[in-house]
Biopython code that builds the backbone (N, CA, C, O; Angstrom):
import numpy as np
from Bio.PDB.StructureBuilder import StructureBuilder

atoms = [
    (1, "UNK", "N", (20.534, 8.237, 11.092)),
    (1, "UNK", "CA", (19.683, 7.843, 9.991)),
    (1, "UNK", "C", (18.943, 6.553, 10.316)),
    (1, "UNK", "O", (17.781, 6.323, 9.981)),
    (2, "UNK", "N", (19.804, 5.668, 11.059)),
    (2, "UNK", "CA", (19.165, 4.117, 11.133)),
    (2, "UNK", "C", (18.334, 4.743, 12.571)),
    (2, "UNK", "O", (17.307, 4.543, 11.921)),
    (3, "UNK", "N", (18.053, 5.053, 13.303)),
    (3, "UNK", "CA", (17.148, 5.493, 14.068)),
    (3, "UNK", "C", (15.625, 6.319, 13.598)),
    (3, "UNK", "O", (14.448, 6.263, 13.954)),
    (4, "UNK", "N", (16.389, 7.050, 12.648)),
    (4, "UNK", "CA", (15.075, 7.862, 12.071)),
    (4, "UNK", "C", (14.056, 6.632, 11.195)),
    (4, "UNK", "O", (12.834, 6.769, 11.150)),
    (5, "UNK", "N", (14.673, 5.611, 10.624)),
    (5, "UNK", "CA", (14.328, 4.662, 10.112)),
    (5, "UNK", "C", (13.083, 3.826, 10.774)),
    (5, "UNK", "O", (11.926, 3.627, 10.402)),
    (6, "UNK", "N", (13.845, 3.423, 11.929)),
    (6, "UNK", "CA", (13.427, 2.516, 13.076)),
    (6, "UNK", "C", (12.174, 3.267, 13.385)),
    (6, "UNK", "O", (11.055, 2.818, 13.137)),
    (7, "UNK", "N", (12.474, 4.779, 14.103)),
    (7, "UNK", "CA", (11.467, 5.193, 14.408)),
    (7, "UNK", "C", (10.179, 5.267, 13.359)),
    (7, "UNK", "O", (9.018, 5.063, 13.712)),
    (8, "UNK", "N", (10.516, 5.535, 12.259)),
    (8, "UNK", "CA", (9.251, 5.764, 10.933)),
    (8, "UNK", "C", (8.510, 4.139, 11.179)),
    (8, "UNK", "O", (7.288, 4.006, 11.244)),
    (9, "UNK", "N", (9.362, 3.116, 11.282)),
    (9, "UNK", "CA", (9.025, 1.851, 10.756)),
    (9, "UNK", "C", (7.567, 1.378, 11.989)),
    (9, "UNK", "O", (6.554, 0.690, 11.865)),
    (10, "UNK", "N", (8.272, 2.310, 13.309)),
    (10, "UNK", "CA", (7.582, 1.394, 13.974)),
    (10, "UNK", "C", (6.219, 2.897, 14.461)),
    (10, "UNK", "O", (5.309, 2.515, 15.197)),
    (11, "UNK", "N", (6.204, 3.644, 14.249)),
    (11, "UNK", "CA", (5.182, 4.227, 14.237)),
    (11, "UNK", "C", (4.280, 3.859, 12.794)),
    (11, "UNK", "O", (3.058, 3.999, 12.741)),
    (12, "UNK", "N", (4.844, 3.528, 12.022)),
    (12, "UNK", "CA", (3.900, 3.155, 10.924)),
    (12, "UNK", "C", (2.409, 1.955, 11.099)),
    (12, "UNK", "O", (1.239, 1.775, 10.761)),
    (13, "UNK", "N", (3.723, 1.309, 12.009)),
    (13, "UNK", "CA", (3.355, -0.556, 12.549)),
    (13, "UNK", "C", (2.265, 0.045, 13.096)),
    (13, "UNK", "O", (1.093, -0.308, 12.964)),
    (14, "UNK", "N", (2.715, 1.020, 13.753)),
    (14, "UNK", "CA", (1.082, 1.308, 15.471)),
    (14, "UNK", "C", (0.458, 2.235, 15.406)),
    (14, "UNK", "O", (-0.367, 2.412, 16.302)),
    (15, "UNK", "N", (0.568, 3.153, 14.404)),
    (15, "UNK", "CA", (-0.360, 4.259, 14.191)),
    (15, "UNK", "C", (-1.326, 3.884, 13.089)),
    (15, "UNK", "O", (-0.811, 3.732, 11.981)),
    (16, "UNK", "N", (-2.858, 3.677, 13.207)),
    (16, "UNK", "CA", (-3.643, 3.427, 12.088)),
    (16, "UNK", "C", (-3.591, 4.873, 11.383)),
    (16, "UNK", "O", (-3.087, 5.805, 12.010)),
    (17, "UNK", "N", (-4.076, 5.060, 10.161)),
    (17, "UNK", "CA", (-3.859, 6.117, 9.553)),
    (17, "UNK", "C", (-5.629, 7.198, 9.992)),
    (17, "UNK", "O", (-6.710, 6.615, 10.076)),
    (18, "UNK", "N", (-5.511, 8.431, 10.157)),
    (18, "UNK", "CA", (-6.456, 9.395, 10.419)),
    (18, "UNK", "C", (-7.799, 8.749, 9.490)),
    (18, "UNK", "O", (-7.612, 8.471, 8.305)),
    (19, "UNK", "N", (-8.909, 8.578, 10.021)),
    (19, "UNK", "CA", (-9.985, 8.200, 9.074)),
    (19, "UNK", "C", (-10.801, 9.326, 9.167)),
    (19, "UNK", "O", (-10.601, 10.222, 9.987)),
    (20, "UNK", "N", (-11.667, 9.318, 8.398)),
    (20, "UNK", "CA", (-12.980, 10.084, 7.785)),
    (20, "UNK", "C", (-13.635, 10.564, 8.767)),
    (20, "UNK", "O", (-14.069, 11.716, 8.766)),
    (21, "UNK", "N", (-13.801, 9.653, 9.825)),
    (21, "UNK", "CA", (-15.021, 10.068, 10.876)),
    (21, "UNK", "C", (-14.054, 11.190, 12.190)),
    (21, "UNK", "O", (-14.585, 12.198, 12.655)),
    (22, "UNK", "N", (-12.799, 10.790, 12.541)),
    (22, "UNK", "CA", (-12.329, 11.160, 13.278)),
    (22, "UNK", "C", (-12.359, 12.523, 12.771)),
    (22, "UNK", "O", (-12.913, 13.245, 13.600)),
    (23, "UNK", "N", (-11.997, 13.135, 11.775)),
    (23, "UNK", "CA", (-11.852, 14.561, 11.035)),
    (23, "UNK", "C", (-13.390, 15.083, 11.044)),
    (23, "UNK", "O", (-13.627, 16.246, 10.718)),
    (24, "UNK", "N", (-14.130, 14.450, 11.315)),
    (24, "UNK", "CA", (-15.729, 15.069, 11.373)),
    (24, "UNK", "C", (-15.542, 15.499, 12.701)),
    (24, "UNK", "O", (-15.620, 16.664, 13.090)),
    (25, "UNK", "N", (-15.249, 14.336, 13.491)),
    (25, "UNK", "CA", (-15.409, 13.996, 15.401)),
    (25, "UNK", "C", (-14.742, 15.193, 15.546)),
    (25, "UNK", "O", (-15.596, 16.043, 15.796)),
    (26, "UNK", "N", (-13.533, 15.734, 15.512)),
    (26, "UNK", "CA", (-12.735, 16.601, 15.883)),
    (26, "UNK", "C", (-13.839, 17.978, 15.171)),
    (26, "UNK", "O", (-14.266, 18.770, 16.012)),
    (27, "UNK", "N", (-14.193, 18.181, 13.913)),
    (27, "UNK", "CA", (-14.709, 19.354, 13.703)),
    (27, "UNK", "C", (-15.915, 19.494, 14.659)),
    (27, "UNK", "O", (-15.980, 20.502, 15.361)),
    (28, "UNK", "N", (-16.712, 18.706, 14.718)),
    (28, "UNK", "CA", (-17.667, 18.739, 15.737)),
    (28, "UNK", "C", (-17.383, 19.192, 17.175)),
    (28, "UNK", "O", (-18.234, 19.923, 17.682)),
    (29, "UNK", "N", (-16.387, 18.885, 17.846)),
    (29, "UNK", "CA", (-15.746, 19.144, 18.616)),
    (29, "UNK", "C", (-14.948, 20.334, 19.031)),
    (29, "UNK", "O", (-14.680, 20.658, 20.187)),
    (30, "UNK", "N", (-14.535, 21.060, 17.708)),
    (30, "UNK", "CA", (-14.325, 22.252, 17.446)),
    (30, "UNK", "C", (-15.608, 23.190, 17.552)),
    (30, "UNK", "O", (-15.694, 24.007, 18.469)),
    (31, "UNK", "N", (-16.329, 23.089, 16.852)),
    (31, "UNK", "CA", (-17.612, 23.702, 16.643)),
    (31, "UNK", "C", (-18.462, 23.678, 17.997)),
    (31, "UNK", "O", (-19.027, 24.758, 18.171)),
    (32, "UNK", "N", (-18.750, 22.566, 19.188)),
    (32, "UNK", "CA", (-18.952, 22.568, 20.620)),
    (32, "UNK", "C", (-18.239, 23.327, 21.585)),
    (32, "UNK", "O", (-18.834, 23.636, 22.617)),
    (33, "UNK", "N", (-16.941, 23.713, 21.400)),
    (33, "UNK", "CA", (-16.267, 24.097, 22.019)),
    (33, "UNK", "C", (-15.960, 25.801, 21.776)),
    (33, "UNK", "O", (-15.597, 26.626, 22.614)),
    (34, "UNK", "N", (-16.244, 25.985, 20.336)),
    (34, "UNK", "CA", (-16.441, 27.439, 20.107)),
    (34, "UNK", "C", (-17.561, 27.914, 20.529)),
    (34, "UNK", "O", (-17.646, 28.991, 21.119)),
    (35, "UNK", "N", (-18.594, 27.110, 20.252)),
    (35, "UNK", "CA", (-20.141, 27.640, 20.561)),
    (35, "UNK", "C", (-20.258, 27.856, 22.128)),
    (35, "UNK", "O", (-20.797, 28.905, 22.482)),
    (36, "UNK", "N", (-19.827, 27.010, 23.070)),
    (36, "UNK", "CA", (-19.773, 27.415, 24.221)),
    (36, "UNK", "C", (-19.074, 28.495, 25.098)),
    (36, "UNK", "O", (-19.429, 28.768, 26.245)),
    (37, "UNK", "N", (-17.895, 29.162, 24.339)),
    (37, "UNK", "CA", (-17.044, 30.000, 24.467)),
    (37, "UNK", "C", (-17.374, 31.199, 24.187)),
    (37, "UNK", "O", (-17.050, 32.136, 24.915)),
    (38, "UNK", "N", (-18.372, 31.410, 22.609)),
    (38, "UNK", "CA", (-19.146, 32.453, 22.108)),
    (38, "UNK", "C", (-19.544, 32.964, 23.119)),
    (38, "UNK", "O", (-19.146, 33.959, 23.725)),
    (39, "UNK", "N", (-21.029, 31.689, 23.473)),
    (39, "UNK", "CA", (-21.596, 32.195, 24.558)),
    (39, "UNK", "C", (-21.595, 32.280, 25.694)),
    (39, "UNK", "O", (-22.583, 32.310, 26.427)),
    (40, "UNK", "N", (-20.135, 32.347, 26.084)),
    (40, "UNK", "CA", (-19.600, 32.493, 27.667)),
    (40, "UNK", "C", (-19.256, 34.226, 28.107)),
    (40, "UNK", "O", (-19.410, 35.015, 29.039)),
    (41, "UNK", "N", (-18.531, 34.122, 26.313)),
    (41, "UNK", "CA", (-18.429, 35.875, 26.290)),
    (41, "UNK", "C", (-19.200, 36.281, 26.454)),
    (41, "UNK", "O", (-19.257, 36.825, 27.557)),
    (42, "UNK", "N", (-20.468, 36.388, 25.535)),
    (42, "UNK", "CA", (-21.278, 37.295, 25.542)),
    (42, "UNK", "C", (-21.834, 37.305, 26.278)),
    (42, "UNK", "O", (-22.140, 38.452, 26.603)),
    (43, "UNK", "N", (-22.401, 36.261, 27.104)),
    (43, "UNK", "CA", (-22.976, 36.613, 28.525)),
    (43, "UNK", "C", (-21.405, 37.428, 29.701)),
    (43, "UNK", "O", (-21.645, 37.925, 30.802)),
    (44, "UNK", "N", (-20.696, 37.396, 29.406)),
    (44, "UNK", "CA", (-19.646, 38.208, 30.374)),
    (44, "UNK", "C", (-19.520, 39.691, 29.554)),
    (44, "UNK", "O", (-18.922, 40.639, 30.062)),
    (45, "UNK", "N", (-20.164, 39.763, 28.214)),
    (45, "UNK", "CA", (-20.124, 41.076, 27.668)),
    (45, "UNK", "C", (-20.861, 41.891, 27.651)),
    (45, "UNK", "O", (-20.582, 42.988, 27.167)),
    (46, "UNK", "N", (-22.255, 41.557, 28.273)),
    (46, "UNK", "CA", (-23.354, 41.912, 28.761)),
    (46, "UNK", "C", (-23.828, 41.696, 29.934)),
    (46, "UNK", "O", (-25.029, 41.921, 30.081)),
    (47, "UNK", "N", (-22.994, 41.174, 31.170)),
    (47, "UNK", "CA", (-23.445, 40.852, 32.564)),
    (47, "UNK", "C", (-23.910, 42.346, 33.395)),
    (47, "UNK", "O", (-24.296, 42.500, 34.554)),
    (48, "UNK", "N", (-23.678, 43.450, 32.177)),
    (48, "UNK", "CA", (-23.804, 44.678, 33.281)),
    (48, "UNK", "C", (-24.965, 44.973, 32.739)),
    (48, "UNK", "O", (-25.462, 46.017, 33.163)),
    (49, "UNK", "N", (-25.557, 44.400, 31.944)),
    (49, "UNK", "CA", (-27.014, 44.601, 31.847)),
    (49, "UNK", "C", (-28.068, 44.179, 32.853)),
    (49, "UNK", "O", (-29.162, 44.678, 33.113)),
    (50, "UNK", "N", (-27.317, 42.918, 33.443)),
    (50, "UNK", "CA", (-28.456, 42.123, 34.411)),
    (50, "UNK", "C", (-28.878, 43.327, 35.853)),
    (50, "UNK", "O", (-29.491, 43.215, 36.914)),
    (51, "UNK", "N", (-28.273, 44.250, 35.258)),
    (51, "UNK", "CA", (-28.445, 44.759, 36.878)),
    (51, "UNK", "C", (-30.158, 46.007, 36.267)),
    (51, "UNK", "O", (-30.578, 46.313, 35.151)),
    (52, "UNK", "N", (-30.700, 46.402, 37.900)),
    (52, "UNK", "CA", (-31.443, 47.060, 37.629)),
    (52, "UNK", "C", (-31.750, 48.369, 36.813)),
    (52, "UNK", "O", (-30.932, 49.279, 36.678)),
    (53, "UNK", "N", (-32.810, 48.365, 36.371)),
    (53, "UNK", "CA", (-33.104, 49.491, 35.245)),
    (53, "UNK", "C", (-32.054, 49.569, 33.821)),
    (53, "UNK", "O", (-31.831, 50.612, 33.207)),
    (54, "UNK", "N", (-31.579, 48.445, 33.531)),
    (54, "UNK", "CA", (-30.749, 48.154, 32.393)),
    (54, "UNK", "C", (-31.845, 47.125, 31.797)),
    (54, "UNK", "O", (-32.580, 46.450, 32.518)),
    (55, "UNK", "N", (-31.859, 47.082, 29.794)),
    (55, "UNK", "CA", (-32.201, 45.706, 29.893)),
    (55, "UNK", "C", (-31.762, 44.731, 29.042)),
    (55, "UNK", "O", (-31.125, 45.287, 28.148)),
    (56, "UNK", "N", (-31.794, 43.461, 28.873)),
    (56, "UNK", "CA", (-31.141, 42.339, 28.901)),
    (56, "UNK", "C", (-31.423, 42.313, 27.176)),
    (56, "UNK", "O", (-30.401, 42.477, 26.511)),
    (57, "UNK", "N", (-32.510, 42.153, 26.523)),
    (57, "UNK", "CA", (-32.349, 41.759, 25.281)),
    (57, "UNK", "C", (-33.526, 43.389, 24.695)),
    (57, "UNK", "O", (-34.700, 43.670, 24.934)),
    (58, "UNK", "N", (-32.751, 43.884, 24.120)),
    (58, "UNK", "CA", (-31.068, 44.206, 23.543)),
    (58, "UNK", "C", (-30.555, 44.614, 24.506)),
    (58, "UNK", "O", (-30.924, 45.529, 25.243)),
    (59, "UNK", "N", (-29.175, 43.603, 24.599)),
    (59, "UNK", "CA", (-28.553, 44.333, 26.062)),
    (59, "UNK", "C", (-28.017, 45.967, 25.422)),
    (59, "UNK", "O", (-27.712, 46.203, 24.253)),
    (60, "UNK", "N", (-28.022, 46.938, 26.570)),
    (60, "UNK", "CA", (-28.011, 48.674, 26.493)),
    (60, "UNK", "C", (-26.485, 48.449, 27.040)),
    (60, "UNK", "O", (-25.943, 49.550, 27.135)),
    (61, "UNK", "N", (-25.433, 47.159, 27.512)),
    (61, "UNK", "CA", (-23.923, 48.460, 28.072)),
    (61, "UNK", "C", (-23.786, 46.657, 27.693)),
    (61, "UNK", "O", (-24.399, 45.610, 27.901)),
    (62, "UNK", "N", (-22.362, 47.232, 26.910)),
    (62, "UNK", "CA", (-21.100, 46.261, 27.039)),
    (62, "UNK", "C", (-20.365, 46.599, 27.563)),
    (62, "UNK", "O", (-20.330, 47.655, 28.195)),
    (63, "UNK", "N", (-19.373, 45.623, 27.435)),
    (63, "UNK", "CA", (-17.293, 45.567, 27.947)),
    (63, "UNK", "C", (-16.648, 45.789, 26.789)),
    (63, "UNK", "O", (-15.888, 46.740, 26.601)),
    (64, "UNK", "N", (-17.013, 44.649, 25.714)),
    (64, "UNK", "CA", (-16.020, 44.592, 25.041)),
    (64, "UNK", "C", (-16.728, 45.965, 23.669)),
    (64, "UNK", "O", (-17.904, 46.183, 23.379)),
    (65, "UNK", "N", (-15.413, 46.653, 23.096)),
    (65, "UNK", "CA", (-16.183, 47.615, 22.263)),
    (65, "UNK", "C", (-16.226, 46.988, 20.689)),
    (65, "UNK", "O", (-17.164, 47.281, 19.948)),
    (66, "UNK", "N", (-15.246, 46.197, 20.292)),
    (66, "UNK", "CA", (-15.018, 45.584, 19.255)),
    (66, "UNK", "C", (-14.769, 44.296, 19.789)),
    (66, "UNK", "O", (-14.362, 43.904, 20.882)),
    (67, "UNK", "N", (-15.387, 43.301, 17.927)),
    (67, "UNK", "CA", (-15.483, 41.791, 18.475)),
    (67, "UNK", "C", (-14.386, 41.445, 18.273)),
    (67, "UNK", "O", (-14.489, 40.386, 17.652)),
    (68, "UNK", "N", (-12.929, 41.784, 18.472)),
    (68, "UNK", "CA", (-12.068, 40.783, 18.940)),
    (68, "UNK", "C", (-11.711, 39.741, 19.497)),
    (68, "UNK", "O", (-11.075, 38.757, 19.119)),
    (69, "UNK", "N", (-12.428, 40.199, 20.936)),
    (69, "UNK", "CA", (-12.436, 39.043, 22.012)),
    (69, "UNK", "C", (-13.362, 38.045, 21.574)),
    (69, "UNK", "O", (-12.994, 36.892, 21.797)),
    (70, "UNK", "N", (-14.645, 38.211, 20.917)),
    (70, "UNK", "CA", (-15.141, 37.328, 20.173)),
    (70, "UNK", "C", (-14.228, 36.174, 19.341)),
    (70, "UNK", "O", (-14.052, 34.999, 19.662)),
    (71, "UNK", "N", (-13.757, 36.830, 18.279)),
    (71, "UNK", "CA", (-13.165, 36.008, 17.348)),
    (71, "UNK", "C", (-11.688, 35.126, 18.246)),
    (71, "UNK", "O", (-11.345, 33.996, 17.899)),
    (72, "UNK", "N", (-11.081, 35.781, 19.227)),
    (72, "UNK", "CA", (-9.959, 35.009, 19.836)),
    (72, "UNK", "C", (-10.684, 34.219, 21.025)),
    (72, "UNK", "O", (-9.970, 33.293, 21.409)),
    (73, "UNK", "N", (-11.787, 34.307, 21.656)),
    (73, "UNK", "CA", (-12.508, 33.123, 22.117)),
    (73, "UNK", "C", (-13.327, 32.156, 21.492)),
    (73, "UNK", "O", (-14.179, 31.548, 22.140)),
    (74, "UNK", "N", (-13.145, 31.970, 20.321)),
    (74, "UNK", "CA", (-13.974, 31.504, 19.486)),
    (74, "UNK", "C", (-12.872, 30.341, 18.960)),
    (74, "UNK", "O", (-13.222, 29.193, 18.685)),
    (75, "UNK", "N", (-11.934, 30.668, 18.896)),
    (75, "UNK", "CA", (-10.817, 30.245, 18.171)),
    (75, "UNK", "C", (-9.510, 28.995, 19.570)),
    (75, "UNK", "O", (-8.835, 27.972, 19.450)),
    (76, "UNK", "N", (-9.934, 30.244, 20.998)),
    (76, "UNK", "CA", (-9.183, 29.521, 22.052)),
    (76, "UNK", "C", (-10.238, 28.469, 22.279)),
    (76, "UNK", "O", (-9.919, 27.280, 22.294)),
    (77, "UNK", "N", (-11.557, 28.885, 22.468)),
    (77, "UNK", "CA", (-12.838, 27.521, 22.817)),
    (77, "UNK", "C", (-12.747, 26.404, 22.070)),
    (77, "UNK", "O", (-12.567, 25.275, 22.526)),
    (78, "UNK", "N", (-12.923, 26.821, 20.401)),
    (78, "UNK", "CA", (-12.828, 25.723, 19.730)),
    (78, "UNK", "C", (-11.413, 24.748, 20.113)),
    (78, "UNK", "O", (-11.561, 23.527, 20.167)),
    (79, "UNK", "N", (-10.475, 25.172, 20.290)),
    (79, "UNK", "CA", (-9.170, 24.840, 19.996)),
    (79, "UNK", "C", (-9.153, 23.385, 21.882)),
    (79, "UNK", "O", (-8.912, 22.180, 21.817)),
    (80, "UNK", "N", (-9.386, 23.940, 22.786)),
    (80, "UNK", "CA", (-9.649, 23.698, 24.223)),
    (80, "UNK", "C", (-10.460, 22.726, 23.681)),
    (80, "UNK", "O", (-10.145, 21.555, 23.895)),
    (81, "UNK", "N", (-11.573, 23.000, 22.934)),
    (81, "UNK", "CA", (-13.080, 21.568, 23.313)),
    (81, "UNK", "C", (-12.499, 20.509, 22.603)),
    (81, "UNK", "O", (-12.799, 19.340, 22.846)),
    (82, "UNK", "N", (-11.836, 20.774, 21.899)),
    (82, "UNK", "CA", (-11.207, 19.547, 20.699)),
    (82, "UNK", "C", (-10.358, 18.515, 22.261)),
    (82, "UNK", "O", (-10.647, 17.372, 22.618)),
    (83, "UNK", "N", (-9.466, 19.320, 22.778)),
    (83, "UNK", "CA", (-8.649, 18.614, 23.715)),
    (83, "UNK", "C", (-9.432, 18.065, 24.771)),
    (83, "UNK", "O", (-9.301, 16.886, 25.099)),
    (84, "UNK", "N", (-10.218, 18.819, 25.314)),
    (84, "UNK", "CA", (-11.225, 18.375, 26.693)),
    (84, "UNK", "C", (-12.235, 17.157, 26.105)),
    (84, "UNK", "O", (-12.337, 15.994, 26.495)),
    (85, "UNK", "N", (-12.870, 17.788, 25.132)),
    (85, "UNK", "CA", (-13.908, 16.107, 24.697)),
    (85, "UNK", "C", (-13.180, 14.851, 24.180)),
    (85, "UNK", "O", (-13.569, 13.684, 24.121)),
    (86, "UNK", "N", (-12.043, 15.406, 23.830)),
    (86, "UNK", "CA", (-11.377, 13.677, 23.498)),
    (86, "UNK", "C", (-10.860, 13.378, 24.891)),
    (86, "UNK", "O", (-11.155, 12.202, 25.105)),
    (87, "UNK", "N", (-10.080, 14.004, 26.187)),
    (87, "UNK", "CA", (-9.590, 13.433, 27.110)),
    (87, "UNK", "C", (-10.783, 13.336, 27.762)),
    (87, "UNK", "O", (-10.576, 12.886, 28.889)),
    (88, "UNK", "N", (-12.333, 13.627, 27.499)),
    (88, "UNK", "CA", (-13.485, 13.245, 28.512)),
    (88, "UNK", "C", (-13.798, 11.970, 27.305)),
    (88, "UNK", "O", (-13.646, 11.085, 28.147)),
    (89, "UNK", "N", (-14.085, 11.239, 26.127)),
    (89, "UNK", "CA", (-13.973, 10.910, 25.170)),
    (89, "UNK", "C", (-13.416, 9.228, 25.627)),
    (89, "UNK", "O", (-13.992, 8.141, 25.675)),
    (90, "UNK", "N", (-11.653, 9.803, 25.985)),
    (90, "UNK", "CA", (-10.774, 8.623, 26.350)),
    (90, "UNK", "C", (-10.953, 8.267, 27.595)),
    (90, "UNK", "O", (-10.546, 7.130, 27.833)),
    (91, "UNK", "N", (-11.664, 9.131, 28.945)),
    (91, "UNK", "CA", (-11.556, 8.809, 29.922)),
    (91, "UNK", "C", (-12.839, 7.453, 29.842)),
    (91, "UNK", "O", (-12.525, 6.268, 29.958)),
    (92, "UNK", "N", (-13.675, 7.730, 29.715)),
    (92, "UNK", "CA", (-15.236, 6.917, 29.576)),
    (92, "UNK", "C", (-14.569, 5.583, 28.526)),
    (92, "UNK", "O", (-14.851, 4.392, 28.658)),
    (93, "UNK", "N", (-13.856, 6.032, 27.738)),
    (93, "UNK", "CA", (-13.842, 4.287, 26.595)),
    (93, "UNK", "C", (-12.742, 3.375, 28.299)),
    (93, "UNK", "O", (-12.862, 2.308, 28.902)),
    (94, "UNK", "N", (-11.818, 4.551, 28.415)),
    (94, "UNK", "CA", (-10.593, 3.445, 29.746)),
    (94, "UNK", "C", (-11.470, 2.755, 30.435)),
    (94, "UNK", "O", (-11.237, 1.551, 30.543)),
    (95, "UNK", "N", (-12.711, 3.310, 31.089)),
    (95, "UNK", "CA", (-13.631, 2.907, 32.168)),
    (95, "UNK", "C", (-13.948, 2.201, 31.578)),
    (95, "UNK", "O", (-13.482, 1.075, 31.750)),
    (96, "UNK", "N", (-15.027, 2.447, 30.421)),
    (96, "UNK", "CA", (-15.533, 1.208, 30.095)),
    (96, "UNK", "C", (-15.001, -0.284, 29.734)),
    (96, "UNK", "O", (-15.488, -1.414, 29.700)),
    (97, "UNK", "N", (-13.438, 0.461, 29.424)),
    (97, "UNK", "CA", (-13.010, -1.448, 29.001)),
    (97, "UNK", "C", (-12.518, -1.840, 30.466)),
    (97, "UNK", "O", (-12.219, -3.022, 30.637)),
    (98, "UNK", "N", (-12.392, -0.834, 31.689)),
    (98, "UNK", "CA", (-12.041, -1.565, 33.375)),
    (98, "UNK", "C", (-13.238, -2.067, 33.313)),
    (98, "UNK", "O", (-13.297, -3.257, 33.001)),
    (99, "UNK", "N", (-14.133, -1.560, 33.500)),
    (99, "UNK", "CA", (-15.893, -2.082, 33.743)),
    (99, "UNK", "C", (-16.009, -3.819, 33.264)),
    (99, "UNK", "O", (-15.984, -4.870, 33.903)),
    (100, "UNK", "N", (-16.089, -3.614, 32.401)),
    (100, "UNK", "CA", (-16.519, -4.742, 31.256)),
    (100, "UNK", "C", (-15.367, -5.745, 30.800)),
    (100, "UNK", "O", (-15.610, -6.625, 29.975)),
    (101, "UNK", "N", (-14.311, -5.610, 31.274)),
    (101, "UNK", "CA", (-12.923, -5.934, 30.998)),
    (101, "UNK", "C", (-13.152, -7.419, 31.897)),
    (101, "UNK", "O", (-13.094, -8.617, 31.620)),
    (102, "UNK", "N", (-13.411, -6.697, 32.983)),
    (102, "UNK", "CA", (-13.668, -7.348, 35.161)),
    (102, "UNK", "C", (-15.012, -8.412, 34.743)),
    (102, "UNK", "O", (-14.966, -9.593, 35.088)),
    (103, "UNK", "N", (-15.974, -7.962, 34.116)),
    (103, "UNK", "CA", (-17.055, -8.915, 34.034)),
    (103, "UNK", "C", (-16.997, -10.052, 33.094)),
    (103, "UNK", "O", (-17.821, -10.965, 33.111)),
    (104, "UNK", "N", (-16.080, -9.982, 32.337)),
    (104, "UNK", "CA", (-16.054, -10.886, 31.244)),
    (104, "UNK", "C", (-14.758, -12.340, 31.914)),
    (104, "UNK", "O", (-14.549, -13.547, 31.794)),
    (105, "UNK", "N", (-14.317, -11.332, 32.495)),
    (105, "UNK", "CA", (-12.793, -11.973, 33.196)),
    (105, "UNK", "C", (-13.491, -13.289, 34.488)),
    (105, "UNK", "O", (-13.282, -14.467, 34.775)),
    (106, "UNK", "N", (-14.187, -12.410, 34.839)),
    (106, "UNK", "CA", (-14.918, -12.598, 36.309)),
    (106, "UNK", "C", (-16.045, -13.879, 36.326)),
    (106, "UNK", "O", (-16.669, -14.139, 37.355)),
]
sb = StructureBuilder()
sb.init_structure("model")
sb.init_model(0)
sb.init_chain("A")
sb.init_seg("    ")
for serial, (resi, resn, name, xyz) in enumerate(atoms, 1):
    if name == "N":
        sb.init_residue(resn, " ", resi, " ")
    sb.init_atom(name, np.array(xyz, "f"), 0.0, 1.0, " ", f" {name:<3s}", serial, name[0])
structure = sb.get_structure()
């Protein structure tokens, strides 16, 4: 119990609480990451159009017959871009405070 305590007390201390913008940042992020996934499928759901005497818009031959794979890449993309743009997100703020950290020091 006195541990569970400790632990609440001191994540309280160091965790600021979720704000407004971050819950946008992340939907946005969701929404980049689905949209790119959409259209990763569908260009892989129609790549057998690119070939000769087929044509491209309206593509004439799919893969997939139902949008399943749609809706579960839509859902794995979004879910992935949320994680990839914040660890590309955190990588650029680390740099920037090495960068600028060195010049101020310096």
């Amino acid at each position: 119990m006195k541990l569970r305590r400790h632990l609440h007390q001191h994540l309280s201390k160091h965790r600021p609480p979720v704000t407004h913008h971050e819950i946008i940042a992340d939907a946005v992020f969701f929404i980049i990451g689905a949209f790119l996934t959409t259209l990763a499928v569908f260009i892989f759901d129609i790549h057998w159009s690119f070939y000769p005497g087929n044509t491209i818009f309206p593509p004439n031959k799919h893969i997939f017959t139902s949008p399943e794979p749609y809706y579960l890449g839509v859902l794995i993309g979004g879910v992935l871009g949320i994680f990839v743009i914040k660890l590309l997100l955190l990588g650029i703020h680390e740099e920037q405070e090495e960068i600028f950290g060195r010049r101020r020091s310096s």
